[in-house]
C-alpha angles and dihedrals in degrees: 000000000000125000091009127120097226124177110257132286118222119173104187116210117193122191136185114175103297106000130085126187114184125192104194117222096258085078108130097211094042091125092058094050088046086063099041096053091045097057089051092059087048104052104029119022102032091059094050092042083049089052093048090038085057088043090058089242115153112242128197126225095167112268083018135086118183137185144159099276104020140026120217117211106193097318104331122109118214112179109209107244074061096063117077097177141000124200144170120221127169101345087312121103111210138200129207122185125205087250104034129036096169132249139303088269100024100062093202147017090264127358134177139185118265088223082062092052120090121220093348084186098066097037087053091047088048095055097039092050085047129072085245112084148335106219118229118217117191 
């Protein structure tokens, strides 16, 4: 629908190694399951993604890698003394480093798709909690 203020569509995907259960967005209880699966994350898996982070364990969010001294965007490895900022802008994260920002074309010296991107809340809670980095949304 085009030019209506509409409430908001969620679809959830939830995958575990080979298995992949998806509620569409038509669901009429969505915003229930929204709040049960964030406080999941919350109460169960933060603190143990917390406990890893402190332990310098890599942990996986998708298209990010993340551990107690870099971030890897795809397969690039930025350690963190080498960002100098994250954002996110428009659905994309983005990465800028103190020597490269990217070209005219390419904002950034990495960027990904937040759709790419696993548990965001927890990856943005684990760097802000960090003295890594303080993520920008725009």
């Amino acid at each position: 629908m085009y030019g209506i203020n509409a409430a908001r569509h969620v679809a959830v995907r939830l995958v575990q190694k080979d298995e992949t259960v998806k509620i569409p967005s038509s669901f009429l209880y969505m915003e229930e399951v929204i709040e049960i699966l964030l406080n999941y994350q919350a109460n169960t898996m933060l603190p143990a993604m917390i406990q890893a982070f402190n332990e310098g364990k890599t942990l996986n969010f998708g298209a990010i890698k993340l551990n107690n001294h870099m971030i890897s965007v795809k397969d690039k490895k930025f350690p963190f003394e080498q960002l100098s900022e994250i954002e996110v802008d428009n659905g994309v994260l983005r990465f800028y480093t103190h020597n490269n920002s990217g070209g005219l074309l390419q904002k950034g010296a990495a960027y990904v798709e937040l759709s790419k991107v696993a548990n965001f809340d927890v990856l943005n809670h684990l760097l802000s909690q960090s003295d890594a980095m303080v993520v920008k949304m725009y």
